[in-house]
C-alpha positions as CSV (number, residue, x, y, z in Angstrom):
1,X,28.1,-0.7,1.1
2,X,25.9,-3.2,2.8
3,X,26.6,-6.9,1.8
4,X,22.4,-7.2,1.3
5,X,22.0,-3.9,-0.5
6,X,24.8,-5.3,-3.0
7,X,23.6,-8.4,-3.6
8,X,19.7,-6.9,-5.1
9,X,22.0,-4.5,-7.3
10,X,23.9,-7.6,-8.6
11,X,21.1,-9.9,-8.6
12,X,18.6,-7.6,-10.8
13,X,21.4,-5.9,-12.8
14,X,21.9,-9.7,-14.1
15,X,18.4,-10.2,-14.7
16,X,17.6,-7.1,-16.4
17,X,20.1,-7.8,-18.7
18,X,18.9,-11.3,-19.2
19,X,15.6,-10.6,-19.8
20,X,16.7,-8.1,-22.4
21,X,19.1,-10.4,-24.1
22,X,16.2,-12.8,-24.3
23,X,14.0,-10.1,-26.5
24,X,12.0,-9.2,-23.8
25,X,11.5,-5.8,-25.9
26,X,11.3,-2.4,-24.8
27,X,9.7,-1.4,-21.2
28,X,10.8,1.9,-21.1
29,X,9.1,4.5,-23.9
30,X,9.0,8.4,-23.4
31,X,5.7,10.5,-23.4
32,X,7.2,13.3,-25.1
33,X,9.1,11.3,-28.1
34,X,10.2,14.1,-29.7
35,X,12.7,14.6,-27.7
36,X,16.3,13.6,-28.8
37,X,17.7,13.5,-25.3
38,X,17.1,15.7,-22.0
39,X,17.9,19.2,-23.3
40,X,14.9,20.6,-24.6
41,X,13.4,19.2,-20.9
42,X,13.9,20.7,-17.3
43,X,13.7,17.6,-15.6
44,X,12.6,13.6,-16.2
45,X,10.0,11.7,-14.8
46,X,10.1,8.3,-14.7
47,X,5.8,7.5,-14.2
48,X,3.6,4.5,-14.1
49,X,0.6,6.7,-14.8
50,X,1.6,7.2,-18.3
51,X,-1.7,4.8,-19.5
52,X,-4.3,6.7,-17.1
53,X,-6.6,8.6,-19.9
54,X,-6.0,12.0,-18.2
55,X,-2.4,11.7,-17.5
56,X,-1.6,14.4,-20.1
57,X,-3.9,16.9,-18.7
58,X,-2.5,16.1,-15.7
59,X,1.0,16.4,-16.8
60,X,-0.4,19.8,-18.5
61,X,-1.4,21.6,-15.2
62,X,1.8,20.2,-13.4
63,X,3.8,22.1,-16.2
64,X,1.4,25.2,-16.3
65,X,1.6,25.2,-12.8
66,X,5.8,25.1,-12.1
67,X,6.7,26.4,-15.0
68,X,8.5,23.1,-15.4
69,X,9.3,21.4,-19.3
70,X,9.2,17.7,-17.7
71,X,10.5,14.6,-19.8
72,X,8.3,11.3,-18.9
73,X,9.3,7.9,-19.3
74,X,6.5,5.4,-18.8
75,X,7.8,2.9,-16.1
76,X,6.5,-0.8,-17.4
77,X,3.5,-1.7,-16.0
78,X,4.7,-5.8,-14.8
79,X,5.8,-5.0,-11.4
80,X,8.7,-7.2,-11.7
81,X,10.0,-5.6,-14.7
82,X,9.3,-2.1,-13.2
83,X,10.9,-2.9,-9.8
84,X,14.3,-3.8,-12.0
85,X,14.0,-1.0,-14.1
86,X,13.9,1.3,-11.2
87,X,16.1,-0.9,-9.4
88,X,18.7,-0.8,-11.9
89,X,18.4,3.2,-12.4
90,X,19.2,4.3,-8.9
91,X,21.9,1.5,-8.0
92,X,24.0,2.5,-11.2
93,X,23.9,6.1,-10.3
94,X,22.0,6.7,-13.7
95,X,21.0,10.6,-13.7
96,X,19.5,10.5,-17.0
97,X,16.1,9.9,-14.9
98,X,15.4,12.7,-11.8
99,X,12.2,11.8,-10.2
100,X,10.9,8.3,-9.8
101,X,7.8,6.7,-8.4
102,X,7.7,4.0,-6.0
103,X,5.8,1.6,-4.0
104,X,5.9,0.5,-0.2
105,X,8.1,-2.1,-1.2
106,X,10.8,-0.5,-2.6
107,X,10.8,2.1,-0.5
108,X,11.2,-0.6,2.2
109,X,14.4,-2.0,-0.1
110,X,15.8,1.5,-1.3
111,X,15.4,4.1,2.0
112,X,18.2,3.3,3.6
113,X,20.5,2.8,0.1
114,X,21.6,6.4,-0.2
115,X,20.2,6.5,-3.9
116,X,17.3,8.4,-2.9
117,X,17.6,12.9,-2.1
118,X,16.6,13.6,1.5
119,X,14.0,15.9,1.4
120,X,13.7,17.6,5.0
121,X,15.0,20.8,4.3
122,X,13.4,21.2,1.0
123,X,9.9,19.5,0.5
124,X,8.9,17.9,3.3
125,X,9.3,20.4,6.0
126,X,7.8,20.2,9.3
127,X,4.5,22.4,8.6
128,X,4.2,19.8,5.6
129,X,4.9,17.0,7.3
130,X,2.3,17.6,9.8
131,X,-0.5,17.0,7.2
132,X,0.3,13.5,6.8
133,X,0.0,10.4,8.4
134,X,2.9,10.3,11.0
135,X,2.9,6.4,11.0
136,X,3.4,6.1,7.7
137,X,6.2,9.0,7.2
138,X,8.1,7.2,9.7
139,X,7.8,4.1,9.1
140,X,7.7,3.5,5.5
141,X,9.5,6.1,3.5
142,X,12.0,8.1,6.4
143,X,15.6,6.8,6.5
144,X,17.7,5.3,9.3
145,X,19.0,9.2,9.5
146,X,15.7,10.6,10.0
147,X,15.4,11.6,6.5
148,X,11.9,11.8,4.7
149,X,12.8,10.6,1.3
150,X,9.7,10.9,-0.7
151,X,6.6,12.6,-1.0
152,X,3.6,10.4,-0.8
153,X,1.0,10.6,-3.8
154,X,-2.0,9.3,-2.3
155,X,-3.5,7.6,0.7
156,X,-5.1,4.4,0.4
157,X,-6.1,2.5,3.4
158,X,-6.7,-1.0,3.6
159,X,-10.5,-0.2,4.5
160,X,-13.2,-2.6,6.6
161,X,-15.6,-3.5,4.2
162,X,-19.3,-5.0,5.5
163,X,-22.3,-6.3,3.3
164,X,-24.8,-4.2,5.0
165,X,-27.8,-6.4,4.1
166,X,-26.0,-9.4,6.0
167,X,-25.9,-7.8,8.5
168,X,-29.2,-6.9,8.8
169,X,-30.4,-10.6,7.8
170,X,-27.7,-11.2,11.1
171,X,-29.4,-9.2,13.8
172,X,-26.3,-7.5,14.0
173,X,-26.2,-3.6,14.3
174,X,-22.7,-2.8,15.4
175,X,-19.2,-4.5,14.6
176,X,-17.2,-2.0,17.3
177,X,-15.9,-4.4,19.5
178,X,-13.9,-8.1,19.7
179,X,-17.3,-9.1,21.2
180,X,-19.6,-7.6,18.5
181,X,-17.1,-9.2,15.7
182,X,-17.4,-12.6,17.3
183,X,-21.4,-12.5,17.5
184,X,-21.0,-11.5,13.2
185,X,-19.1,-14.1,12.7
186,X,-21.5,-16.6,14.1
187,X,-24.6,-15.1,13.2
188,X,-23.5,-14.9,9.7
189,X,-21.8,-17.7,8.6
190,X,-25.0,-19.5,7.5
191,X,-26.6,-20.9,4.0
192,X,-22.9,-21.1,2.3
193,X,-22.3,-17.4,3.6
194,X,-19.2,-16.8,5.7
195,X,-18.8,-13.9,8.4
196,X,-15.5,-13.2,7.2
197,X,-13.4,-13.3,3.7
198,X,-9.8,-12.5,3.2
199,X,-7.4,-12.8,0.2
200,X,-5.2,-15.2,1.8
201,X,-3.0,-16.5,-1.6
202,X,0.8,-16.4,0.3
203,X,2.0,-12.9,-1.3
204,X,-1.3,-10.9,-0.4
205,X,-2.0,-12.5,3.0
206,X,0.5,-10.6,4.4
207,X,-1.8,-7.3,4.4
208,X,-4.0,-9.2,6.7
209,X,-1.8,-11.1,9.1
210,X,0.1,-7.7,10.4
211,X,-4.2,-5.7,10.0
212,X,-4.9,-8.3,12.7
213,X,-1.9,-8.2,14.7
214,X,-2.4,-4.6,14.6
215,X,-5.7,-4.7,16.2
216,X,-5.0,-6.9,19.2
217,X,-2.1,-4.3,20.0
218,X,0.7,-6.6,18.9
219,X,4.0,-6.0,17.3
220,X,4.6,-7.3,13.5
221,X,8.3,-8.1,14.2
222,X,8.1,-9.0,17.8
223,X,6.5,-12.9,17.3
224,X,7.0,-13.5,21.5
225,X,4.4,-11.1,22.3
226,X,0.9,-12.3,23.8
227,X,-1.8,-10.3,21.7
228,X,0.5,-11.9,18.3
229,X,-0.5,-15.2,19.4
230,X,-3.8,-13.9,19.7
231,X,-4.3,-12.5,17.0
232,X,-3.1,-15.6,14.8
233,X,-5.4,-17.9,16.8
234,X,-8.6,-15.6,16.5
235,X,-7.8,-15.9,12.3
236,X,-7.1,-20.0,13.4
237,X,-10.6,-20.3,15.0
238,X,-12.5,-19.0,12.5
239,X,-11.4,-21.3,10.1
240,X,-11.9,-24.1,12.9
241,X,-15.5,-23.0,13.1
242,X,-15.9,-22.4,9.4
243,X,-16.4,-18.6,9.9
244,X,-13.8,-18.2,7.1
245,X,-13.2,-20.3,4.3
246,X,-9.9,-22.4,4.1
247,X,-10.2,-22.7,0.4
248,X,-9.2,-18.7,0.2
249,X,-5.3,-19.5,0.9
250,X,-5.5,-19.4,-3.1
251,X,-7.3,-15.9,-3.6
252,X,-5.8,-12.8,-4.8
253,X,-8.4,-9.8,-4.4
254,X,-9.5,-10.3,-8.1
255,X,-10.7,-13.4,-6.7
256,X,-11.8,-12.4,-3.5
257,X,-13.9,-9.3,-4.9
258,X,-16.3,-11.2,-7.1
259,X,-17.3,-13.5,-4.6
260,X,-18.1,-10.1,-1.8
261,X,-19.9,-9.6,-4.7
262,X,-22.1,-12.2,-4.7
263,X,-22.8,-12.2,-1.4
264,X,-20.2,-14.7,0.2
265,X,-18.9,-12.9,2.9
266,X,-20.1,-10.5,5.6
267,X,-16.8,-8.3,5.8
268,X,-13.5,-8.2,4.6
269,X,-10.3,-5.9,4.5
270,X,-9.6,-4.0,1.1
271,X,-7.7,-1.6,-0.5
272,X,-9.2,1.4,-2.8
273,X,-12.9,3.1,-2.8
274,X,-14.7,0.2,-3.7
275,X,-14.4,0.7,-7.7
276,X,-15.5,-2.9,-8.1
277,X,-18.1,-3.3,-6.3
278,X,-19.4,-0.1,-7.9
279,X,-18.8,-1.4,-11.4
280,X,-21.4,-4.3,-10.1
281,X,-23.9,-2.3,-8.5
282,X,-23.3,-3.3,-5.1
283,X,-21.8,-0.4,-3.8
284,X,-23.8,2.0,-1.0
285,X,-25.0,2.2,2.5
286,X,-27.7,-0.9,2.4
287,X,-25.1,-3.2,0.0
288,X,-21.2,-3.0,0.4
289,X,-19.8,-0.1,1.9
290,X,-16.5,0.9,4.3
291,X,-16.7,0.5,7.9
292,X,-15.0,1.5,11.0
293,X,-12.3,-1.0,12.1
294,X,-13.6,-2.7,14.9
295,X,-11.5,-2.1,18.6
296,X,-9.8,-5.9,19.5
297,X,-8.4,-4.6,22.5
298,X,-9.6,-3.8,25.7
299,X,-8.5,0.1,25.9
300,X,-10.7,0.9,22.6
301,X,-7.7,1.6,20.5
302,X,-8.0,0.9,16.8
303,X,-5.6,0.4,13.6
304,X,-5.5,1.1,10.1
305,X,-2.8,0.5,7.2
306,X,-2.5,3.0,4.2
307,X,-0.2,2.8,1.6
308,X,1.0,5.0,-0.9
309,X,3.3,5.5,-4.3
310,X,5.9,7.8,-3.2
311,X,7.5,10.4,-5.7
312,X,11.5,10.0,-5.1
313,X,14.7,12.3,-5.8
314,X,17.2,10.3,-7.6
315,X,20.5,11.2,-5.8
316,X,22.5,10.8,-9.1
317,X,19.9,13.6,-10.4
318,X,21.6,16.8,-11.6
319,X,18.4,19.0,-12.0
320,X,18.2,19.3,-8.4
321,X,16.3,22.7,-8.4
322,X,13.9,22.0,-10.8
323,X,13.2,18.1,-9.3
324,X,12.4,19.9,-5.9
325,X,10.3,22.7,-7.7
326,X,8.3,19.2,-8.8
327,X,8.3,17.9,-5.5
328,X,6.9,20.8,-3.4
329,X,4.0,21.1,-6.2
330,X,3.2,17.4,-5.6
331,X,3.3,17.8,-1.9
332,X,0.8,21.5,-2.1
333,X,-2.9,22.0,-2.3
334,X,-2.9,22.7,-6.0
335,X,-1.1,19.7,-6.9
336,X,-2.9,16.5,-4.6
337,X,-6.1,18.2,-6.2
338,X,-4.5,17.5,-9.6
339,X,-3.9,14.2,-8.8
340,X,-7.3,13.3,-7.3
341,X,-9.0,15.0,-9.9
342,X,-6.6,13.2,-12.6
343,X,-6.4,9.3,-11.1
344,X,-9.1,9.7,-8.4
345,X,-6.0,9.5,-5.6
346,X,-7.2,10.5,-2.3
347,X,-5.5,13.4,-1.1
348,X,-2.2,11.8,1.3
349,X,-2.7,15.3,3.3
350,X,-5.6,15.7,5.3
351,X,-6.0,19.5,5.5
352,X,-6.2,19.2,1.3
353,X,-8.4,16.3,1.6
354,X,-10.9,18.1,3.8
355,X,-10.6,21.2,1.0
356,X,-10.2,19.5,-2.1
357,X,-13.1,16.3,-1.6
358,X,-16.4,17.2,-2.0
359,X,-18.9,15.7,0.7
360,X,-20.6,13.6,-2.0
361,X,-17.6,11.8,-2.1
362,X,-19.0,8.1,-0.7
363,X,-15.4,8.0,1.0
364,X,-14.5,11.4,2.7
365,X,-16.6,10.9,5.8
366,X,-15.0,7.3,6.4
367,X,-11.7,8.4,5.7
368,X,-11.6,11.5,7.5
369,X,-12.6,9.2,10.7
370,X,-9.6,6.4,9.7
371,X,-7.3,9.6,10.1
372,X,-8.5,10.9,13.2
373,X,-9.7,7.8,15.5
374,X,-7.3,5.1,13.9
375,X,-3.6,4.6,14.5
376,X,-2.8,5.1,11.3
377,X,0.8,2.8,10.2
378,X,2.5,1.9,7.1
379,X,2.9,-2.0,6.7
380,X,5.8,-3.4,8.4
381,X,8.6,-3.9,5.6
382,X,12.5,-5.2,5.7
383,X,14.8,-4.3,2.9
384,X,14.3,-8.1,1.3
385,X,10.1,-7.6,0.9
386,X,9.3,-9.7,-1.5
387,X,11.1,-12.8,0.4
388,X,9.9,-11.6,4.0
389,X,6.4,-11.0,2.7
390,X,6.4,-14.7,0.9
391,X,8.0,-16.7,3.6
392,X,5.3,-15.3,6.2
393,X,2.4,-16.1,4.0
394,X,3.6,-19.9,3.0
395,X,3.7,-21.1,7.0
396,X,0.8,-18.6,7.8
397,X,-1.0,-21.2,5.4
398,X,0.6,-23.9,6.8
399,X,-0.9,-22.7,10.2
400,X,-4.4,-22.0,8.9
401,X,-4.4,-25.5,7.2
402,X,-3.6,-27.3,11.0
403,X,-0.2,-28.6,9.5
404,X,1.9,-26.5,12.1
405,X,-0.2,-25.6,15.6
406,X,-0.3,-21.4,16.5
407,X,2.6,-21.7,18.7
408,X,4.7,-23.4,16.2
409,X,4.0,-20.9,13.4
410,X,4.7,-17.7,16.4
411,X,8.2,-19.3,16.2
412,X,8.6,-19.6,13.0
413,X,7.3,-15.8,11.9
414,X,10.2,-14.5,14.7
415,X,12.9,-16.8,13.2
416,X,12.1,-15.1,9.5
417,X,12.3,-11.4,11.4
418,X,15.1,-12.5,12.7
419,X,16.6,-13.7,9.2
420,X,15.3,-11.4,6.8
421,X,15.9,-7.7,9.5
């Protein structure tokens, strides 16, 4: 077994049991309490939508629909804690639990384990794998094998946002190129407004730094190449000419979505539909509302990120059959309706997505375009995330702050692929 892959079982089997032996309480608790172990159910579902208000409709139709008794365990909701939970279950070969959801991350940390069910042959066949975005299949949740090992639940891009009535105060009528983000940036940044806002606190800014890469056509774990560099110093010299505040290096997005509220910046990057800036009013065409991402390269070619949580085949499972039976539901028309309908999760598959969301929808039209003019790619993850994702945002700080020049943080970001691949 890999040395690395050995370590996180050892590392976060210790911790689980200190936290536990430190009366950190229960984390796990089961949906259906009644039951007095597994036999009354056809499979478990370990779930961390167990709080959403119409998870047990949901959970009704998914039943109604298979034909499938289903056992759920509510995953805890601290990530930490859930990311040892889960971490715990599938490196002990635990089969009390059959089908698991994940996130990017630990589908970046577990893929290539051999805890996880391949699910080529069963689930994720090639007429269904078609559907969704082939970036992300490949890069965040197939295996070193060429195995898809889970069945993504949503899509969720990390969407370009604009304040509409900036830009119209701006002049400006088009962000589509390098040229007409440069001219934004300028003509915005005026009266305590900035042309662009990020959430640059050193876990988050990570999203951003491989977006940007992205668009000038550069290569997230290739630090030698030209449009990297680039890319970094086009983030640098907005800073420099205070297009971009400094003083975001300490915002998550709940601190960065309150102030695109309120008018600070003229676009942004964000995950999700734009729930908060709905709660606030301030979501439609003439306020805040998505964008196409603007082309940074000369060839017109654009990029998007989604993300996704993933529903996983535990390999210690024995309730094979029925934890596929789940799987193909999830991954079918019927069931990505359920789940948009249930947790308002955008349909991963596009041909359901142009069935299943009504045109009213505020986000169809934009997303429909993402999937069809962007090149659509999951972030770029090594099995040690959390450490990668951290390292990169503490000198990408460093960098923004003029404590390390461009060049020197270019070296730096290869020497941490180079450690942490």
């Amino acid at each position: 077994m890999n040395k690395r892959i050995k370590s996180v079982m050892l590392s976060t089997v210790l911790l689980t049991g200190l936290l536990a032996g430190c009366g950190s309480g229960t984390t796990q608790s089961s949906k259906n309490s009644e039951n007095g172990g597994n036999s009354k159910y056809d499979l478990t579902l370990y779930s961390i939508n167990t709080t959403d208000a119409d998870f047990d409709e949901w959970l009704n139709n998914v039943q109604d629909a298979t034909g499938l008794k289903i056992n759920v365990i509510a995953a805890p909701t601290d990530s930490d804690t859930r990311q040892q939970k889960i971490t715990t279950i599938l490196s002990t070969g635990d089969s009390s639990v059959d089908i698991l959801e994940i996130n990017d991350e630990m589908s970046a940390s577990f893929k290539n384990s051999g805890w996880l069910e391949g699910l080529n042959d069963t689930v994720m066949t090639d007429d269904i794998r078609g559907e969704f975005a082939k970036g992300y299949l490949e890069q965040m949740i197939t295996d070193k094998g060429g195995n898809v090992i889970g069945v993504p639940g949503y899509s969720g891009y990390l969407a370009f946002w604009v304040n509409q009535k900036i830009m119209d105060n701006a002049g400006i009528t088009s962000i589509d190129t390098k040229e007409d983000f440069k001219k934004y940036m300028s003509a915005a940044s005026v009266n305590g407004t900035y042309g662009y806002g990020g959430s640059w606190e050193k876990t988050y800014v990570f999203n951003e730094i491989a977006q940007f890469v992205n668009m000038f056509g550069g290569d997230y774990f290739d630090w030698t190449r030209p449009e990297n560099k680039e890319a970094i110093q086009f983030l640098y010299d907005m800073v420099k000419n205070n297009e971009t505040p400094i003083d975001q290096i300490a915002d998550k997005y709940e601190q960065m979505n309150p102030k695109a509220n309120d008018g600070k910046y003229g676009c942004w990057f964000m995950w999700g539909l734009g729930s908060d800036y709905q709660k606030a009013g301030m979501l439609g065409d003439d306020k805040i509302h998505m964008a196409m991402v603007p082309s940074m390269t000369d060839d017109g070619n654009r990029a998007i990120f989604t993300d996704s949580w993933s529903y996983v085949l535990n390999s210690a499972s024995k309730n094979k059959e029925a934890a596929i039976k789940f799987l193909k539901y999830m991954a079918s028309e019927g069931g990505m309706e359920a789940s948009y309908k249930a947790f308002d999760r955008y349909p991963a598959r596009k041909d359901v997505a142009e069935k299943v969301v009504p045109d009213s929808d505020p986000a169809k039209e934009m997303y429909s375009r993402y999937a069809s003019e962007c090149n659509v790619k999951g972030r770029p993850m090594l099995p040690q995330t959390m450490e990668f994702i951290t390292d990169m945002g503490t000198i990408y700080q460093s960098c923004m702050k003029g404590e390390i020049s461009v060049d020197d943080f270019c070296k730096k970001a290869q020497d941490l692929v180079d450690k942490y691949k």
